[in-house]
N, C-alpha and C positions, 0 to 999 in steps of 0.2 A: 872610725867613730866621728863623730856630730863635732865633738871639741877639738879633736888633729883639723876642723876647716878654719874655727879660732887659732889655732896654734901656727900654723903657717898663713896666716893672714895675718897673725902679729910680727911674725920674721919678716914678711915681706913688708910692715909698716918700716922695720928698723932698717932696713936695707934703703928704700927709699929717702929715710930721714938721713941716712946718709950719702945719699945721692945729691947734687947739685943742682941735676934736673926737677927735683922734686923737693913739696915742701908738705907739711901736714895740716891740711886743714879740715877739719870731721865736717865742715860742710858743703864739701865737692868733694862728688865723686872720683871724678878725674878731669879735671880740668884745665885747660894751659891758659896759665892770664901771667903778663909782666917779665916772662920770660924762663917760668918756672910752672909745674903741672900740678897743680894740690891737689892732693889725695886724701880721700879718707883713709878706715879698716879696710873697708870692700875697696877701692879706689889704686890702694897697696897691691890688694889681691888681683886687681886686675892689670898693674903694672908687672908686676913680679911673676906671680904664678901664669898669667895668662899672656904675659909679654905684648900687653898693648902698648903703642904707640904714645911716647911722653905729650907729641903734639898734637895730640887729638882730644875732642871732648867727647865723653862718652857716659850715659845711663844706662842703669840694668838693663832696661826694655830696651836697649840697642843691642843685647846680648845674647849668645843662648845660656847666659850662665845667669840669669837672670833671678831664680832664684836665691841660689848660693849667695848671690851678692846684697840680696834686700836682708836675706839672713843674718849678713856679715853687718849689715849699717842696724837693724835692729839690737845686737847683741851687744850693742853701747849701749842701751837703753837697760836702765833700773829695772824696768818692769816686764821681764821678757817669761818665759814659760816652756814646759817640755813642748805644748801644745805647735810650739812655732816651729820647732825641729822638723815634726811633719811635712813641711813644705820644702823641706831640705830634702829630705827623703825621698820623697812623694812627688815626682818634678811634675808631676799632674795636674798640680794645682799653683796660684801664683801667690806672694806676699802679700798683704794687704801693707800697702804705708805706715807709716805713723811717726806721729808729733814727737817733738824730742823733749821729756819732761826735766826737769833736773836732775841731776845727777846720772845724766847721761858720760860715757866716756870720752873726753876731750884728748888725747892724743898718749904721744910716746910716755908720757908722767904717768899715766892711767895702765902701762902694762901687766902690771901685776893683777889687776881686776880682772880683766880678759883673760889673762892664763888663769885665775880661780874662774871666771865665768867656766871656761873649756873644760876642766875637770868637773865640774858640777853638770855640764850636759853629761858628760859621760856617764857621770856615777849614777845619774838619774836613770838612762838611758839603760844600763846595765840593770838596775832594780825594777826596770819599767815601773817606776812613779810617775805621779802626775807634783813636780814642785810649787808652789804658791809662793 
C-alpha cells in the first residue's frame, strides 16, 4: 500500500538521524555539505532503502525512483490528496513540485504525523475515496 512508502521512509529518517554521516534537514534532498549529508523524508529513502552514496548530491530527476521520491517530500506537506498517490502508482506520469506551505513536516519531531499521514493514505486507498 501507498502509506508502507511513508512508513519505511520514516524508519529510514530514524536510521539516518542516527547515523553520523547524516543529519536531517527537510530541505535537501540528499546532500553532502560540511562533512555530513542532509537528508530529508525522500533523501532518508534514498540513503537507506535505496543505498545511495552519503557523498553524493542527488535529486529525484537524477533517479529512476523519481516519482516515489517527489511523493515522499510532498507528503510533509498539509495539503496533500489521494489525487497525488496516483503518480505513485501510476510511474507514467511525473510529480508536479510544490511550494512548502506551513505546517509542512519538519523532521524526526513530526513522526507521528507521517505515520497518521501513512494510514490515512491507506484507509483512503482501501475505501477508494477521494479525501479533502
Amino acid at each position: 500500500m501507498v502509506g508502507d512508502i511513508i512508513r519505511q521512509a520514516v524508519a529510514d529518517m530514524l536510521l539516518c538521524d542516527a547515523d553520523p554521516r547524516y543529519q536531517i534537514d527537510m530541505s535537501h534532498y540528499h546532500y553532502p555539505k560540511r562533512g555530513k549529508c542532509s537528508v530529508c523524508l525522500a533523501g532518508a529513502y534514498l540513503a537507506q532503502t535505496l543505498k545511495a552514496d552519503a557523498e553524493l548530491w542527488i535529486t529525484p530527476d537524477e533517479t529512476e525512483h523519481e516519482n516515489t521520491l517527489r511523493f515522499l517530500d510532498l507528503a510533509r506537506c498539509p495539503h496533500i490528496s489521494l489525487y497525488m498517490v496516483k503518480y505513485v502508482t501510476d510511474l507514467g506520469y511525473a510529480l508536479p513540485t510544490t511550494p512548502y506551505p506551513l505546517g509542512y513536516v519538519r523532521g524526526v519531531e513530526d513522526i507521528d504525523i507521517l505515520l497518521a499521514r501513512a494510514d490515512w493514505f491507506d484507509t483512503c486507498t482501501l475505501l477508494s475515496c477521494s479525501p479533502q
